[in-house]
KENU-787001 format. One line per 4 residues: number of its first residue (from 1); their letters; for each residue x, y, z of C-alpha. Coordinates in Angstrom, 3 decimals. Example, Ala and Ser with C-alpha at 12.3 -4.5 7.8 and 13.67 -1.06 7.14 Angstrom:
1	as	12.300/-4.500/7.800; 13.670/-1.060/7.140
//
This chain:
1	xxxx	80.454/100.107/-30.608; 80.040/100.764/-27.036; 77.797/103.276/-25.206; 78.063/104.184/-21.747
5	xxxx	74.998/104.310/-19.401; 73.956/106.991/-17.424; 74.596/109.907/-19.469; 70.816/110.951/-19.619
9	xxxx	67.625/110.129/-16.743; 66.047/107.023/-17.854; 62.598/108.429/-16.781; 61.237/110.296/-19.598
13	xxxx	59.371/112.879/-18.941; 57.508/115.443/-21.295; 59.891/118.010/-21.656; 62.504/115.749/-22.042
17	xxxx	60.705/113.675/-24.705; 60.184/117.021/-26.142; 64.050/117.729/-26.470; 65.166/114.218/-28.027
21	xxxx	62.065/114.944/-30.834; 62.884/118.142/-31.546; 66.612/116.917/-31.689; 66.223/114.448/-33.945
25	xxxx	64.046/116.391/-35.847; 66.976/119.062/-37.094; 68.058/119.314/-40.517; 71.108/116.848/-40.653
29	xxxx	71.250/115.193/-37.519; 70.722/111.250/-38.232; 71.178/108.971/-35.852; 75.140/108.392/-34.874
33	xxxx	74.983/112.466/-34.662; 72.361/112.726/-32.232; 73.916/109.983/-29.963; 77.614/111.503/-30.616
37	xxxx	76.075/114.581/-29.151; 74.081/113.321/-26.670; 76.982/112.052/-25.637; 79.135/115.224/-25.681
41	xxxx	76.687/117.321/-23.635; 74.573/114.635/-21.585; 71.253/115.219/-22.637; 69.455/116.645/-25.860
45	xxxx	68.175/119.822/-23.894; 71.515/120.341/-23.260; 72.909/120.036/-27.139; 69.651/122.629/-27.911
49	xxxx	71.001/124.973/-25.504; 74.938/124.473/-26.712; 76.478/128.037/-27.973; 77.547/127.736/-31.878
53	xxxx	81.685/127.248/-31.360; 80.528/124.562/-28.504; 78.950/122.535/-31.236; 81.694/123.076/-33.309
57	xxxx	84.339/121.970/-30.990; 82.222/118.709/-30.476; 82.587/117.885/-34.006; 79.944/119.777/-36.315
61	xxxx	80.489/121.368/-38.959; 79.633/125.261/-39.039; 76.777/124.073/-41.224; 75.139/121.282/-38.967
65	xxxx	76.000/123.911/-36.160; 73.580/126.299/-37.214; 70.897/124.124/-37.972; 71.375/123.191/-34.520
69	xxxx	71.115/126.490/-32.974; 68.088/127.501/-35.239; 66.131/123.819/-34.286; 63.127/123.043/-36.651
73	xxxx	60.680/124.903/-38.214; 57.516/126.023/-36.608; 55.847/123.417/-38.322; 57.934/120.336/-36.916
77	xxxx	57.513/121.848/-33.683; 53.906/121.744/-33.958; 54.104/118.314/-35.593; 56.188/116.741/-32.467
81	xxxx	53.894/118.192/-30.190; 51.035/116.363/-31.939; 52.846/113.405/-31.612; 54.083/113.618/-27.850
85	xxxx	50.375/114.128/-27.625; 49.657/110.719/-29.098; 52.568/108.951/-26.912; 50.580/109.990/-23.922
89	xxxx	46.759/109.288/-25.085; 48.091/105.522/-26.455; 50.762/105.002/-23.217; 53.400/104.485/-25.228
93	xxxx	56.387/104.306/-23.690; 59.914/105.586/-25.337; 63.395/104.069/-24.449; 66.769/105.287/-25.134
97	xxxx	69.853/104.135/-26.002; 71.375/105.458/-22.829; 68.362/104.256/-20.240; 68.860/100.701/-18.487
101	xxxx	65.694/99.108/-19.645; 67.350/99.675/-23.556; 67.685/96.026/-25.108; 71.271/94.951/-24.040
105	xxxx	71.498/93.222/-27.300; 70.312/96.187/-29.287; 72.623/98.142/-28.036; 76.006/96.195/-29.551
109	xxxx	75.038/96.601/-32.983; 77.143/99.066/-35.183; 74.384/101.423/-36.026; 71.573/100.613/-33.072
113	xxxx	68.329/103.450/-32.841; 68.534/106.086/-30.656; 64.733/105.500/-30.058; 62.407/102.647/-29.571
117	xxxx	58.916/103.491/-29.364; 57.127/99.832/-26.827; 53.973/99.381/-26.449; 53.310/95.954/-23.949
121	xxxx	56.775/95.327/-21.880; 60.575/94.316/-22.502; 61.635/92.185/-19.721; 65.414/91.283/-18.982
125	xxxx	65.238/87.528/-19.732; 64.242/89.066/-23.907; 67.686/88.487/-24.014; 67.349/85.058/-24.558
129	xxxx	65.736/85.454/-28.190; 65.438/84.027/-31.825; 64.219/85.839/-34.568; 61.890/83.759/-37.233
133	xxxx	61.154/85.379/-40.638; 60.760/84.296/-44.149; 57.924/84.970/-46.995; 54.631/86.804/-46.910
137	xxxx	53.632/84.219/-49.610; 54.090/81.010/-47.034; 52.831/77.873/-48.386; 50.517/75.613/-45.319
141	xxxx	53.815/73.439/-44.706; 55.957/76.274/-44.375; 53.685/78.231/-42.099; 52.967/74.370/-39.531
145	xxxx	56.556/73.778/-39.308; 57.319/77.838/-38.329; 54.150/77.822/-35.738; 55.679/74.481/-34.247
149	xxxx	59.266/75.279/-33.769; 58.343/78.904/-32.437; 55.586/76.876/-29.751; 58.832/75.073/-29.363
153	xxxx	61.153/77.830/-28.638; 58.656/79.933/-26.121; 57.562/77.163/-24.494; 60.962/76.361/-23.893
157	xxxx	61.838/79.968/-22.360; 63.171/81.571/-25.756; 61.579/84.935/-26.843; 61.185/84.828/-30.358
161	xxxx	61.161/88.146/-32.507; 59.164/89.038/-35.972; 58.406/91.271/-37.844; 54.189/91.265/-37.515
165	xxxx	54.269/90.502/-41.982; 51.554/88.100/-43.180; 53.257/84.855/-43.856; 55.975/83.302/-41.597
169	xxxx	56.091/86.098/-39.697; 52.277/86.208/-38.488; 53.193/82.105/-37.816; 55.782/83.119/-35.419
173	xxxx	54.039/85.413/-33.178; 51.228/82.606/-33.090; 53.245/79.751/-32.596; 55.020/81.876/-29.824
177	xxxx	51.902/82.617/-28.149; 50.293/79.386/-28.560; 53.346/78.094/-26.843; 52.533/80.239/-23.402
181	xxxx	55.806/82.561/-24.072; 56.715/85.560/-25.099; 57.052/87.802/-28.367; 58.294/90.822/-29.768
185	xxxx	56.855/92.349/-33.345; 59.564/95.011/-34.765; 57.181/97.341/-37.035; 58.137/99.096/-40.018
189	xxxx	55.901/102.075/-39.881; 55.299/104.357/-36.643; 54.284/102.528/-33.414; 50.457/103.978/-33.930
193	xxxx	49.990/102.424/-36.341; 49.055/98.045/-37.413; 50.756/96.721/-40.957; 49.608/95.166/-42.333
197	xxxx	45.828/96.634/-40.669; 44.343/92.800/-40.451; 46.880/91.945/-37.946; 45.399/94.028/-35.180
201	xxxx	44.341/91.238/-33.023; 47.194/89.275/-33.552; 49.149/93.016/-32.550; 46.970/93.322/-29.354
205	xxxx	47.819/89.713/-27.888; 51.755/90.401/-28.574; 51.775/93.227/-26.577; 49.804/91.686/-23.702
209	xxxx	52.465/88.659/-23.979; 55.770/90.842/-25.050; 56.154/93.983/-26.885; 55.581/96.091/-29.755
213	xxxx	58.449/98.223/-30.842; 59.506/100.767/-33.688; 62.288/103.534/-34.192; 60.057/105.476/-36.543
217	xxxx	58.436/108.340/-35.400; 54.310/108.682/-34.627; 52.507/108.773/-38.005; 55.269/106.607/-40.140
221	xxxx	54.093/105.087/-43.019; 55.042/101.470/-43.640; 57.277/103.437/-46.584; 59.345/99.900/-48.844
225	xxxx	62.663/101.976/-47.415; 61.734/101.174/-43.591; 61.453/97.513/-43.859; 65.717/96.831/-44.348
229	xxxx	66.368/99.467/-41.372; 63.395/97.431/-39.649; 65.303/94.084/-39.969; 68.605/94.964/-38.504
233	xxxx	66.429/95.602/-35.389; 64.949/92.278/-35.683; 68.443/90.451/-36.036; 69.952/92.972/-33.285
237	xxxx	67.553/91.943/-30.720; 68.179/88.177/-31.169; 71.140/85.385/-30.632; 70.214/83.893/-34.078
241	xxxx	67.556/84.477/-37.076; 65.823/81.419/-38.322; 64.684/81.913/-42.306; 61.811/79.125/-42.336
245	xxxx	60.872/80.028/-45.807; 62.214/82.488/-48.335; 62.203/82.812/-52.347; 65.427/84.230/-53.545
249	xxxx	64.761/87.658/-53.933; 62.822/87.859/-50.425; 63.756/90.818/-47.695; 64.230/87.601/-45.297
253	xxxx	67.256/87.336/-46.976; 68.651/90.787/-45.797; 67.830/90.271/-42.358; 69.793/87.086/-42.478
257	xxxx	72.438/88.989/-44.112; 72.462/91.934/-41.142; 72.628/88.818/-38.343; 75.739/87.401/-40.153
261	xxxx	77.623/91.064/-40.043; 76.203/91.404/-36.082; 77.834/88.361/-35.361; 74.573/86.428/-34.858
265	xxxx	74.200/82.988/-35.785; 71.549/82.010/-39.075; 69.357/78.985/-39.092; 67.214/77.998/-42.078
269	xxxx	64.314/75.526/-42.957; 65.037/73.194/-45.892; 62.033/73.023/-48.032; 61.269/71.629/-51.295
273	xxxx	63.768/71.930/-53.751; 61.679/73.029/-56.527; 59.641/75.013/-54.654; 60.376/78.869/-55.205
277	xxxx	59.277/79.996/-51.590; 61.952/77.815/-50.315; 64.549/78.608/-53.063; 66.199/81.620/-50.741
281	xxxx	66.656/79.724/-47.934; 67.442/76.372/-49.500; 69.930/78.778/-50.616; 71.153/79.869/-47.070
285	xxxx	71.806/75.916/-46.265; 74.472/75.895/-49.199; 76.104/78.472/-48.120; 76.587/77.089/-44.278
289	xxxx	73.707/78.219/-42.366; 72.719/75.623/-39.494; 69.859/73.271/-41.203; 67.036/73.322/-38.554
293	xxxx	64.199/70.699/-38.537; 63.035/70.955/-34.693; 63.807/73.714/-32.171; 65.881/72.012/-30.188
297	xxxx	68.452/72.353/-33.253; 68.708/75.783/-32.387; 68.437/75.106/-28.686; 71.920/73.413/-29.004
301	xxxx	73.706/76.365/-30.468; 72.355/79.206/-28.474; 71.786/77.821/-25.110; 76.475/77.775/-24.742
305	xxxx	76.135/81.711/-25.601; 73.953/82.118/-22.971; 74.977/84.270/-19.492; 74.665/81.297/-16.667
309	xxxx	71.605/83.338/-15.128; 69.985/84.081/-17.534; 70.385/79.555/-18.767; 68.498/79.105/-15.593
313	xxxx	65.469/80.528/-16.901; 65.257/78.021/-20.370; 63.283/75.263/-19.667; 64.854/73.243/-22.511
317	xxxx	63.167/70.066/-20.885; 59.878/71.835/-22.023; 60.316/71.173/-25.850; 57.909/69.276/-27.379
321	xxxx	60.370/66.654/-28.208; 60.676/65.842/-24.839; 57.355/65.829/-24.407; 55.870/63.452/-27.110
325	xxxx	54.830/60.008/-26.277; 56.594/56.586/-27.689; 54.829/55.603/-31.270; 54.191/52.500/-31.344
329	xxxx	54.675/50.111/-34.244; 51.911/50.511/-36.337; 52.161/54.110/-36.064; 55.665/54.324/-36.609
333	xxxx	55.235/52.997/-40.306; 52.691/55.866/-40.582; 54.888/58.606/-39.524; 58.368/57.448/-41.326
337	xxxx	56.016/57.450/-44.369; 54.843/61.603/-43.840; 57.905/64.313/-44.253; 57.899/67.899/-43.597
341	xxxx	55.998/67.928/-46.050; 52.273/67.739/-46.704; 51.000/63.946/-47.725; 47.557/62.916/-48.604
345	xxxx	46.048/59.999/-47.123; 46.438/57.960/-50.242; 49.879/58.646/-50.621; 50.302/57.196/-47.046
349	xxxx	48.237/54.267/-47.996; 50.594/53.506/-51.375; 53.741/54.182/-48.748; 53.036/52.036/-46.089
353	xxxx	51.030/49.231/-47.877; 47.971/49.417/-45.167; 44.716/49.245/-45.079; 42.595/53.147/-45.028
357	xxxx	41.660/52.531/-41.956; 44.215/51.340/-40.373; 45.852/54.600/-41.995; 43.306/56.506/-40.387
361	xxxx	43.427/55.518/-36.954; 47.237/55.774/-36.699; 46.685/59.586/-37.834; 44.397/60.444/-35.662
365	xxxx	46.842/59.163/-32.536; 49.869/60.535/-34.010; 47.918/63.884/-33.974; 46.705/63.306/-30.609
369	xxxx	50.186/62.745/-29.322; 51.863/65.942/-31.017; 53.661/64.176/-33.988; 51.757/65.163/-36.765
373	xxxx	49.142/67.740/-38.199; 46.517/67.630/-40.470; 46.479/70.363/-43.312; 43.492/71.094/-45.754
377	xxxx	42.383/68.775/-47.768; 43.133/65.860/-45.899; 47.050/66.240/-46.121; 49.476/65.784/-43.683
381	xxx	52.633/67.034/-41.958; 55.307/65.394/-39.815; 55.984/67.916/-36.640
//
């Protein structure tokens, strides 16, 4: 689906905030009707202000016409301007499909919101993005491996896109940020609002290192029917969605479903193969999603689908891979004897046939150097 820009001032303004509310707002008018008629008459103030038979000869019904011309009851009226109020006192600011600084991306997808509420900043080169999701309930493996491939990714120049959940998501946005780049949490619930609540600092250092979005209007509740509409938003605004960890019934599942029928390109984790976490998207693997162990597995299939400019910008070189220091001998028995996942100390012992400390001290250097990571309990993870 294309849209053309231009058709409506990118600067919003209150009264013209006003008109796209109180638009939306009208008995029947979902989203491909308001942009169809946004469309038709350039602007929302204009479609309020449209005589009955000009409605109809844009393609409503006599019905939908009316409900036009009549606009929303007192009470919505009075409930929008509470919430324009709220826009203003939190500086929220509201982009629309038609205005420039509208997610390129976004915009290609078959049913894309008319709406985003941002709080922090979309910049152009958000383009370049991967979306990580997967289970609330991560296990510690699961949650290492998706902090270290998403420090991978934004250190490397790739915005990477969640969806703020506890879990794989919350490991995302960290790993993102830990990595010095950039991330974007899509909420399911209106943009005043922090789901689930005891992610409000992790919310406040996304938006002062990316953005904060949401279609849903001020005062949403994070309602079980906005998290599927949520994750088409998640896929739309990315070149690929990596499931790091998923049971089979998980909503990680949709959103890798959404990417496949935008056209985007699904990478999963392999975990465990009894574990139920990773049973989903073990699942995705057998059915021909990309297998991804390190970021720069993704790196290779997004970077050829990337505009030349906008290439420039990834500082592939920057991957930790590239990064890590030789391991030596000694060492090297260590790490060929940890996997992805976690090891105890005595299981490396049994493995490798040395001595505890010898164990010990190559652990501590692999650490050091970026290869490995200790988990509770004195286990241990191959990065």
């Amino acid at each position: 689906m294309y849209f053309s820009l231009g058709v409506y001032v990118s600067i919003m303004d209150k009264e013209s905030l006003a008109s796209w509310l109180t638009l939306q707002a009208v008995d029947g008018v979902g989203d491909r009707t308001l942009v169809k008629l946004v469309q038709a008459f350039g602007s929302p103030k204009a479609v309020l202000a449209a005589e009955l038979g000009e409605l109809i000869k844009a393609g409503c019904g006599p019905e939908l016409a009316e409900c036009v011309r009549r606009g929303p009851s007192p009470n919505v009226l009075q409930q929008i301007d509470r919430q324009i109020q709220t826009i203003e006192r939190l500086k929220i600011r509201i982009s629309t499909l038609f205005d420039p600084s509208y997610p390129a991306r976004l915009r290609t997808i078959p049913d894309p919101p008319p709406l985003l509420y941002v709080s922090g900043a979309l910049l152009p080169h958000d383009e370049v993005a991967v979306a990580i999701v997967g289970g609330r309930r991560a296990t510690p493996s699961g949650r290492v491996v998706t902090e270290e491939i998403a420090k991978e990714l934004a250190g490397g120049g790739v915005t990477v896109v969640s969806g703020l959940a506890r879990g794989i998501d919350a490991a995302a946005h960290r790993g993102a940020l830990d990595g010095k780049g950039r991330t974007i949490a899509v909420l399911g619930c209106g943009i005043d609002r922090t789901y689930p609540p005891e992610h409000q600092t992790l919310r406040r250092r996304i938006e002062a290192h990316g953005a904060v979005i949401s279609e849903l209007p001020i005062g949403a509740s994070p309602l079980s029917h906005h998290f599927p509409r949520r994750n088409r938003i998640i896929s739309g605004l990315s070149l690929g969605v990596l499931v790091s960890e998923a049971a089979k019934d998980s909503g990680s599942l949709i959103t890798a479903k959404l990417a496949l029928e935008q056209g985007r390109d699904v990478f999963a984790v392999p975990g465990p193969v009894r574990e139920g976490a990773c049973e989903g998207s073990n699942g995705l693997i057998k059915e021909g999603a990309k297998l991804v162990e390190r970021a720069q597995d993704i790196l290779d299939e997004i970077v050829p689908q990337i505009d030349a400019r906008l290439r420039a910008s990834l500082s592939a070189g920057g991957v930790r891979e590239a990064l890590r220091k030789p391991i030596g001998e000694e060492d090297g028995l260590v790490y060929e004897a940890l996997s992805y996942e976690a090891r105890s100390v005595d299981s490396v012992i049994e493995s490798t046939g040395l001595n505890a400390a010898k164990v010990a001290a190559s652990l501590i250097s692999l650490e050091l150097s970026g290869h490995v990571r200790q988990l509770p309990g004195q286990q241990y993870i191959r990065l």
